[in-house]
C-alpha positions as CSV (number, residue, x, y, z in Angstrom):
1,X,306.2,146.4,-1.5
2,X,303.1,148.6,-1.9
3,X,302.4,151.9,0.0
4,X,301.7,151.8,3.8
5,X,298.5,153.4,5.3
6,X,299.3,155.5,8.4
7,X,296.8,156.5,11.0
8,X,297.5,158.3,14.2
9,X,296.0,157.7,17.5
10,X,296.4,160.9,20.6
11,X,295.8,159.9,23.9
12,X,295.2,163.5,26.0
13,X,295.7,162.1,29.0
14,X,296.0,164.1,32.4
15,X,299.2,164.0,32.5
16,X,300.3,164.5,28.5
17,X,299.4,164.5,25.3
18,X,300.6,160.9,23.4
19,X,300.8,160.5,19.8
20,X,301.0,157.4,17.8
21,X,302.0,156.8,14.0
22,X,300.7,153.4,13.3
23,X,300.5,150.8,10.6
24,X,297.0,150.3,9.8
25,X,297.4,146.9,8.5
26,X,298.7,145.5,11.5
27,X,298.8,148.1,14.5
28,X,303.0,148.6,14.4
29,X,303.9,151.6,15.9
30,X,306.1,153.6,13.0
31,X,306.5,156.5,15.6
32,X,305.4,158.4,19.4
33,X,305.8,161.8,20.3
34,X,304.6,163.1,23.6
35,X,303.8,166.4,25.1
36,X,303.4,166.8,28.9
37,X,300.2,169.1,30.4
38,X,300.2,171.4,33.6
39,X,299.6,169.4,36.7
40,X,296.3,170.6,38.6
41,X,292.3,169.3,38.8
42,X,291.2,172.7,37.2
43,X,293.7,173.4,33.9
44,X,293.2,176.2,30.8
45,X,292.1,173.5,28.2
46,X,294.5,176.1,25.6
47,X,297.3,174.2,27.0
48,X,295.8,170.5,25.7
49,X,296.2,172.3,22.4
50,X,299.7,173.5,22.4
51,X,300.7,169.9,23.9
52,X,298.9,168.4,20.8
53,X,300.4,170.4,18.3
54,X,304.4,169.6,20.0
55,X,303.3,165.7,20.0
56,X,302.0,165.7,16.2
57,X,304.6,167.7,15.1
58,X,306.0,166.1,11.9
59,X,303.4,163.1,12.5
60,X,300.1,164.9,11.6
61,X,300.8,165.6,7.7
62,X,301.9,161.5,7.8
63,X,298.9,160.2,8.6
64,X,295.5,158.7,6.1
65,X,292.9,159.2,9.7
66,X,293.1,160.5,13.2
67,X,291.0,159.6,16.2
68,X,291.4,161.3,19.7
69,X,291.0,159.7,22.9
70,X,291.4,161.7,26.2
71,X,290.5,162.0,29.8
72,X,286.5,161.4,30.4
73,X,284.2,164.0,32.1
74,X,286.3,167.4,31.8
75,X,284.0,170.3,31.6
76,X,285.5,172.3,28.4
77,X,282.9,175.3,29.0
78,X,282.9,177.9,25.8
79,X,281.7,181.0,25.7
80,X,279.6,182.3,21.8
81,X,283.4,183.2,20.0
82,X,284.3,179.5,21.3
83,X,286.7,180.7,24.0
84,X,286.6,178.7,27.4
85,X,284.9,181.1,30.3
86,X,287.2,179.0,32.6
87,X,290.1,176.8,33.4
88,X,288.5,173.0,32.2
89,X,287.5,171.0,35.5
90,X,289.1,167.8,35.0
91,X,287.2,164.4,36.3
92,X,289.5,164.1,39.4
93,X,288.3,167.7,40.9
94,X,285.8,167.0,43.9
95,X,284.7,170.6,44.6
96,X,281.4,169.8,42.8
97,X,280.1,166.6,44.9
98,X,277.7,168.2,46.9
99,X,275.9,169.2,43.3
100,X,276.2,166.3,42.2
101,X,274.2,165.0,45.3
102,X,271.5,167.8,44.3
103,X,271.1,166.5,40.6
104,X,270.8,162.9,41.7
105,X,267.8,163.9,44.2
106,X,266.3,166.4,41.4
107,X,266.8,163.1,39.2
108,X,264.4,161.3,41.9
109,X,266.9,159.7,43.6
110,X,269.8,157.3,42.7
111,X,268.0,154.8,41.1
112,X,266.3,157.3,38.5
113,X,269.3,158.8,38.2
114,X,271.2,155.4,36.3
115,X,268.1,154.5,34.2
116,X,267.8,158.5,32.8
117,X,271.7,158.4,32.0
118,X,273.7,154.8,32.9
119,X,274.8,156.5,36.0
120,X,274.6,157.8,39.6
121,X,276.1,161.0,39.6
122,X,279.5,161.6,41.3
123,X,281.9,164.7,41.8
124,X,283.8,163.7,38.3
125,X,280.7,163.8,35.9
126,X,280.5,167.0,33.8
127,X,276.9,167.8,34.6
128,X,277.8,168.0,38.7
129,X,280.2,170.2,37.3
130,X,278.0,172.4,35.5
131,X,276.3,172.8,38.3
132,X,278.7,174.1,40.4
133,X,279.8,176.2,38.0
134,X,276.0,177.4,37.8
135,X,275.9,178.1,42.0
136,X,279.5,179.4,42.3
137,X,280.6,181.5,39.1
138,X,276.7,182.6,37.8
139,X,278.5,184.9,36.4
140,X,280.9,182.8,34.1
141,X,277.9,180.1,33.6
142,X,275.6,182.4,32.3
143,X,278.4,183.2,29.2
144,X,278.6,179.4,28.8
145,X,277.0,178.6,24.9
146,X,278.3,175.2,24.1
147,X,280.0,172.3,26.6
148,X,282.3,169.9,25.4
149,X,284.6,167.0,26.9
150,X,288.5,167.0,26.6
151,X,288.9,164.7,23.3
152,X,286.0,166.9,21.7
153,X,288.1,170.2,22.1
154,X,291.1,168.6,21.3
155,X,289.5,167.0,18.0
156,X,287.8,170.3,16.8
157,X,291.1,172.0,17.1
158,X,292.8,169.1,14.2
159,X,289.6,169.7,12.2
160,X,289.3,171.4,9.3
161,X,287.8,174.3,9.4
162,X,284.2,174.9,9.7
163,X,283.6,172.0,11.4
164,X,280.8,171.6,14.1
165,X,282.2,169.9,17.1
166,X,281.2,166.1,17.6
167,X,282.1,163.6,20.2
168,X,281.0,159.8,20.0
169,X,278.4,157.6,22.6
170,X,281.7,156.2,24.7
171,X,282.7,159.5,26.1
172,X,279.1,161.6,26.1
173,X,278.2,158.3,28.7
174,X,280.3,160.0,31.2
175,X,278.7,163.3,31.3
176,X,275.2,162.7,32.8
177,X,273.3,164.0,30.4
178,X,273.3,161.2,27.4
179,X,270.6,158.8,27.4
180,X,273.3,155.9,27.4
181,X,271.1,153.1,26.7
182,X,269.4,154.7,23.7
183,X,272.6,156.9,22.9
184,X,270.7,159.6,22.5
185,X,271.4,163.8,24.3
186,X,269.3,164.5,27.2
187,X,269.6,168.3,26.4
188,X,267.3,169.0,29.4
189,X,269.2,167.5,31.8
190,X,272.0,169.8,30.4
191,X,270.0,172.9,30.7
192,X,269.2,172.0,34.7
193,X,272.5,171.4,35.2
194,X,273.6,175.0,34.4
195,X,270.5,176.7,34.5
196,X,270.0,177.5,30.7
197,X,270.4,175.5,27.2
198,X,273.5,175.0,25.7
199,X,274.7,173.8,22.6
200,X,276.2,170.2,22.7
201,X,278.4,168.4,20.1
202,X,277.1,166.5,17.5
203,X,277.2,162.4,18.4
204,X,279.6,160.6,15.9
205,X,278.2,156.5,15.6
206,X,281.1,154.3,16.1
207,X,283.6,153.4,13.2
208,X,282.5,156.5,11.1
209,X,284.2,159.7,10.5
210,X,283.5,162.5,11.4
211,X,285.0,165.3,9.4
212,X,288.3,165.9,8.5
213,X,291.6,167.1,9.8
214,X,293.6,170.6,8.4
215,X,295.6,168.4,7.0
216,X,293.0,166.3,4.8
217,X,293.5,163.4,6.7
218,X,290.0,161.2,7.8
219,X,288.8,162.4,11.5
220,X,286.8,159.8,13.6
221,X,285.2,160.4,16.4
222,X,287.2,159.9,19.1
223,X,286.6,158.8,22.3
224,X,286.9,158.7,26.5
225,X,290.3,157.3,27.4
226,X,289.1,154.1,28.9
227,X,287.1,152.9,25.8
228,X,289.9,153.8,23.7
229,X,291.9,151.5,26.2
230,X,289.2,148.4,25.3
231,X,289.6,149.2,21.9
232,X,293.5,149.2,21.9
233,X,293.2,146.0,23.5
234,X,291.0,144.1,21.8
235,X,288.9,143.4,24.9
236,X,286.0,140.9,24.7
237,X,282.9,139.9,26.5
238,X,284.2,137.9,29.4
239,X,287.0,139.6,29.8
240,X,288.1,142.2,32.4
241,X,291.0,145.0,32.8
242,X,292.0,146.3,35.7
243,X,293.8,149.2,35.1
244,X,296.6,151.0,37.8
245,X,297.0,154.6,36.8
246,X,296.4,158.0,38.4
247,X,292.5,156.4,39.1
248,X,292.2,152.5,39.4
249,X,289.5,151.1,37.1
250,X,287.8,147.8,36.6
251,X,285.8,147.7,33.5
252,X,284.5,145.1,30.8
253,X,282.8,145.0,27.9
254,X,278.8,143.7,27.7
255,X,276.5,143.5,25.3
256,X,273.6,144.9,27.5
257,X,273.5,148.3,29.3
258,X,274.0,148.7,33.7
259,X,272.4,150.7,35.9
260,X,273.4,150.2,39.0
261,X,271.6,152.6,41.5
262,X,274.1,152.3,44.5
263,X,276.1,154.7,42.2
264,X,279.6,151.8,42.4
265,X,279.5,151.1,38.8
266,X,278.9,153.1,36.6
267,X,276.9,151.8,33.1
268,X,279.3,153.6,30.3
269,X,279.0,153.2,26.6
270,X,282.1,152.1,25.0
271,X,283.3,152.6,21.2
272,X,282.2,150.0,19.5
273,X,278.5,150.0,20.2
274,X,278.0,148.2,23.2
275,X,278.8,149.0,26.8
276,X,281.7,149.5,28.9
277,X,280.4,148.9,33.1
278,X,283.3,150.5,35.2
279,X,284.3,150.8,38.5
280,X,286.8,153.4,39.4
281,X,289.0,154.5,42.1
282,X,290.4,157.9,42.6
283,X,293.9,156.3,44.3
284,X,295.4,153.0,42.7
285,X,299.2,154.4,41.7
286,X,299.5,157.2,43.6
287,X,299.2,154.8,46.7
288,X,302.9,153.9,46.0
289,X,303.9,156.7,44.9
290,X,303.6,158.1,48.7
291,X,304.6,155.1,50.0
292,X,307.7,155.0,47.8
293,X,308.3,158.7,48.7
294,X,307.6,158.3,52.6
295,X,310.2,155.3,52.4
296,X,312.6,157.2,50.0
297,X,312.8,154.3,48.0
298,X,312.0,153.6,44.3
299,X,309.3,151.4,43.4
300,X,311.4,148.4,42.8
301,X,312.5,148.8,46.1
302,X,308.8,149.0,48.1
303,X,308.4,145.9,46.4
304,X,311.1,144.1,47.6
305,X,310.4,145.6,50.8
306,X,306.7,144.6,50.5
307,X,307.5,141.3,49.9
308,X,309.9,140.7,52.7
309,X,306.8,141.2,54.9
310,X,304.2,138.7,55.8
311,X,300.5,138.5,54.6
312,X,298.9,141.5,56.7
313,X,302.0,143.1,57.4
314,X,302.2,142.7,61.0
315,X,298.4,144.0,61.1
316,X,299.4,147.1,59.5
317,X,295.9,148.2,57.4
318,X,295.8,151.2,54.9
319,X,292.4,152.9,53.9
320,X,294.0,154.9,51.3
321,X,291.8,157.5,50.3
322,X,294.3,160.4,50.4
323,X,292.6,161.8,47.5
324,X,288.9,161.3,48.6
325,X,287.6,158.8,46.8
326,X,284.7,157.9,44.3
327,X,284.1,154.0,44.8
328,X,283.2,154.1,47.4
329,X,282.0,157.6,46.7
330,X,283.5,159.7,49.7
331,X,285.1,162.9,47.9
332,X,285.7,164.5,51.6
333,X,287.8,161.0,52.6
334,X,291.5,161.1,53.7
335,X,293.5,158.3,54.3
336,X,293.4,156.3,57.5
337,X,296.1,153.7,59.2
338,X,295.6,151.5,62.1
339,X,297.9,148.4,63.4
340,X,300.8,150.6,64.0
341,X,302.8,148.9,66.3
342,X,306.3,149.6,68.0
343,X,307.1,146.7,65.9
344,X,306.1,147.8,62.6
345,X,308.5,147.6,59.9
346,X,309.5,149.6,56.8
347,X,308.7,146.3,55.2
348,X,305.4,146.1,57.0
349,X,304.8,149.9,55.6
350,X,305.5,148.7,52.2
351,X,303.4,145.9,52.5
352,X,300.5,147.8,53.2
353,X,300.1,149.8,50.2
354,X,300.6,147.2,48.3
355,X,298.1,145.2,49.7
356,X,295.8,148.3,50.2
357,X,295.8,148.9,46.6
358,X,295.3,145.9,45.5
359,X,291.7,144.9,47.5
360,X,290.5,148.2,47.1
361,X,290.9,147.1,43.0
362,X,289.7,143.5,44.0
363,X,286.8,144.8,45.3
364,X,286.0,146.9,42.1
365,X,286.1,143.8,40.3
366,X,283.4,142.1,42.7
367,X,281.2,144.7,42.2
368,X,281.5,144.7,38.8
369,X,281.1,141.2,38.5
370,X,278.1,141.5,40.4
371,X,276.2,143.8,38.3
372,X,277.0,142.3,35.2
373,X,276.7,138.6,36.4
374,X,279.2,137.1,34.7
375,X,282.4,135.7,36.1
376,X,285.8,137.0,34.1
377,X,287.0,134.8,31.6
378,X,290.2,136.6,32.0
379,X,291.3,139.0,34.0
380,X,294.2,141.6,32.2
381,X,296.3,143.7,34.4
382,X,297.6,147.5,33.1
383,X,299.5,150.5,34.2
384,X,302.4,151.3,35.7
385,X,301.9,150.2,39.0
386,X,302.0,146.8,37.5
387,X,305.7,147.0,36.8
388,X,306.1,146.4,41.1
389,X,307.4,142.6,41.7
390,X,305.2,143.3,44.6
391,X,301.8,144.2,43.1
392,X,302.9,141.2,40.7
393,X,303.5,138.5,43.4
394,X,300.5,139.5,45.5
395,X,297.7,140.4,42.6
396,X,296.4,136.8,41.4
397,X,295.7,136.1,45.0
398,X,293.9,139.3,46.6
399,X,292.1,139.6,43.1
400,X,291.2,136.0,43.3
401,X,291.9,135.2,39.5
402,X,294.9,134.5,37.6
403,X,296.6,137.7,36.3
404,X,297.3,138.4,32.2
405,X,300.3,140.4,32.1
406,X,299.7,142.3,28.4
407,X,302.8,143.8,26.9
408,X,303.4,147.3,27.6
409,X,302.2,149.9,25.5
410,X,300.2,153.2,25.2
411,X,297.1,151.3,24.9
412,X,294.9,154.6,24.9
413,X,296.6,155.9,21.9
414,X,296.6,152.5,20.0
415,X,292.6,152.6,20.8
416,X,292.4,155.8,18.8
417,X,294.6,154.5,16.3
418,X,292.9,151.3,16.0
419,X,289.4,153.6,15.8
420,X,291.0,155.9,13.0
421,X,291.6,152.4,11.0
422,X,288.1,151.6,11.6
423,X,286.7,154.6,9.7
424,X,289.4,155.1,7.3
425,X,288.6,150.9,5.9
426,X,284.9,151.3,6.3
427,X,284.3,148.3,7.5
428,X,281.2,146.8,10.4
429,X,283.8,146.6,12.9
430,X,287.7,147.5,13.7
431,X,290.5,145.4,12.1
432,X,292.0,142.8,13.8
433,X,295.3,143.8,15.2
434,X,297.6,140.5,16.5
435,X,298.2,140.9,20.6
436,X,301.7,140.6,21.7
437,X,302.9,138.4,24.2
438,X,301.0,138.2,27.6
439,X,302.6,137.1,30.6
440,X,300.1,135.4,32.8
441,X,300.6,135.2,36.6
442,X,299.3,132.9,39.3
443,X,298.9,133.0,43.3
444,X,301.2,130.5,45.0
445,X,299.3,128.2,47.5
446,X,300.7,130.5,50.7
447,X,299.5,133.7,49.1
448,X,296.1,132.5,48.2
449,X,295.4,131.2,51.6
450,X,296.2,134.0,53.3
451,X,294.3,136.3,50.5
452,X,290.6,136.1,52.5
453,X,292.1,137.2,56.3
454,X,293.7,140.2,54.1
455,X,290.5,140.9,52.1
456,X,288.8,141.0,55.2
457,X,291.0,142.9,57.5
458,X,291.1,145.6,54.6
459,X,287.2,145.5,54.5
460,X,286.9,145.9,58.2
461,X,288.8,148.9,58.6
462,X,287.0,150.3,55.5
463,X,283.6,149.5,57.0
464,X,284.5,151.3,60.0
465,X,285.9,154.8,58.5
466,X,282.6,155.1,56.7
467,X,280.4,153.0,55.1
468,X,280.3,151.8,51.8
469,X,277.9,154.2,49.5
């Protein structure tokens, strides 16, 4: 039996730092380690690092090439010795949405705005955040000398040393200030953004390396933790994930770039050199999570409970936006209930959220298929939140598509891992790791005709909290 070649894929995720050991023949896991992060929107980016050096403990030294994938649009803001002037302001901090309203009207408007960068600027893109940081701490901007995105940081700190800091196309989409078409920096959209020049990381092309590790180990270039996701997957054109995490996101992969100038999807790069269109939602798990926790029940439980309800549960509608929310765009939103009756249920409660959840990710998917124009060939279901027999039962219908069920995994880490492969082997694309077994589900004939009067009450009450920007 010859020697294996190990490569390790880090997913810094909001949450935790994940590490893979994996096969590079065939994508086996060998090993995972994980490292949780302090809970917040702003966080000292230091403690990324400590959580990556506990995870890779005993892994690092194993492995041939390392790739880093991680949260998408942190501001990591260094001062000239490379020290952060700040606590990082992660993508789900809102304080900056009124600057980001400022950039997108000094951009010309909306439309401008997503054929400069891909885009319309919202509260979770770094540049909104560099301007905020530019109006509220002048003085802590003005130390700023070089900006970089949470898997950059993390990645420079595994380098060797010497090594300039880098970042690939995928994640520099998501800071409003790469040309994402072209996948080229737009320094001077940088500079207005914090009111002087600033040094930005160098842009790694996909399936290359970029340096390497302290340990001599091949370092790619990483990426934002949704197009490591595609890449862990294997995704396709025609195909589209909706993932249910901390955000919900409906993305795909197309060969041509989006810029949708109502601002709802947003035109990302991806890993692999084409484009990754997303819609995202600030609440898609943490809608249960309350629910569960308002109910003092586990999740198993709201779904039983959910499902022991009736299709609009008892006219009991949820605009969940406890959070704010970014499609639709309202930062400032809270959440909103209406239909409560003196004969509402816990059941009807449970219901709810599940149903709540579920079209606000259905209608992500319509707007994405709308921008791209192409109907899903599949539609792949992620996360957690997909563990609930209700959010199983109920997803084929209010999505409107049957449901693949892929098996469970750390699909951001296996992205990186898959990535690290790619530049370790040299080869025009990644290698070609076998997909376990999918379970795919499919609406029964009561749930999918009742799926429209639900998709429409949900809309309704949406429609008249605010409208949709």
């Amino acid at each position: 039996m010859g020697l294996v070649t190990l490569v390790m894929g880090i997913d810094s995720s909001t949450q935790s730092t994940k590490a893979v050991l994996v096969d590079a023949a065939d994508g086996r896991v060998v090993d995972a380690r994980s490292a949780p992060h302090p809970v917040g929107t702003e966080v000292d980016p230091r403690a990324w690092l400590a959580a990556v050096d506990r995870a890779t403990d005993g892994l690092l030294e194993l492995a041939d090439a390392v790739a880093v994938g991680g949260q998408q649009h942190g501001m990591v803001a260094l001062d000239e010795d490379g020290q952060p002037v700040r606590d990082a302001l992660l993508w789900n901090d809102t304080r900056s949405a009124g600057t980001a309203a400022d950039l997108v009207a000094e951009m010309g408007g909306p439309q401008a705005c997503a054929d400069a960068v891909g885009s319309v600027l919202v509260a979770s893109f770094t540049a909104s955040k560099l301007r905020w940081l530019r109006d509220h701490e002048p003085a802590a901007a003005a130390r700023v000398r070089r900006v970089l995105l949470p898997h950059d940081y993390v990645s420079l700190h595994l380098a060797a040393a010497g090594t300039e800091p880098f970042t690939d196309r995928g994640d520099a989409s998501g800071t409003g200030y790469l040309d994402t078409a072209a996948g080229t920096w737009r320094p001077d959209l940088a500079a207005a953004a914090l009111g002087h020049e600033v040094d930005l990381p160098r842009l790694v092309a996909p399936g290359t390396a970029a340096g390497t590790t302290r340990t001599g180990a091949l370092l790619a270039g990483g990426t934002g933790d949704n197009m490591a996701a595609a890449l862990g997957m294997g995704l396709e054109v025609g195909d589209v994930l909706v993932s249910l995490g901390t955000s919900g996101v409906a993305s795909c992969i197309s060969a041509t770039p989006v810029a949708d100038g109502s601002g709802v999807v947003t035109g990302f790069a991806d890993a692999a050199g084409g484009f990754l269109p997303m819609v995202t939602t600030m609440n898609a798990a943490r809608i249960l999570d309350l629910q569960a926790a308002w109910l003092g029940v586990d999740h198993d439980e709201l779904g039983r409970l959910a499902l022991s309800s009736t299709p609009g549960a008892g006219g009991v509608r949820i605009s969940p936006y406890y959070g704010g929310e970014r499609s639709p765009n309202r930062p400032a939103a809270t959440g909103t209930w209406s239909g409560l009756r003196d004969t509402t249920t816990r059941a009807d409660l449970a219901r709810a959220a599940v149903e709540a959840l579920l079209c606000s990710l259905a209608e992500a998917v319509e707007r994405l298929v709308a921008e791209t124009g192409r109907q899903p060939a599949r539609v792949l279901m992620v996360g957690g939140a997909t563990r609930n027999p209700a959010v199983q039962a109920l997803a084929p219908a209010l999505l409107g598509h049957d449901v693949s069920l892929p098996p469970a995994g750390e699909y951001v880490a296996l992205g990186a891992a898959r990535q690290a492969a790619w530049a370790l082997a040299g080869t025009d694309g990644p290698p070609s790791w076998a997909a376990g077994p999918t379970t795919v589900l499919t609406a029964d004939a009561a749930a999918r005709d009742a799926a429209p009067a639900v998709r429409a009450a949900y809309a309704d009450l949406r429609e008249r909290t605010a409208p949709w920007s």
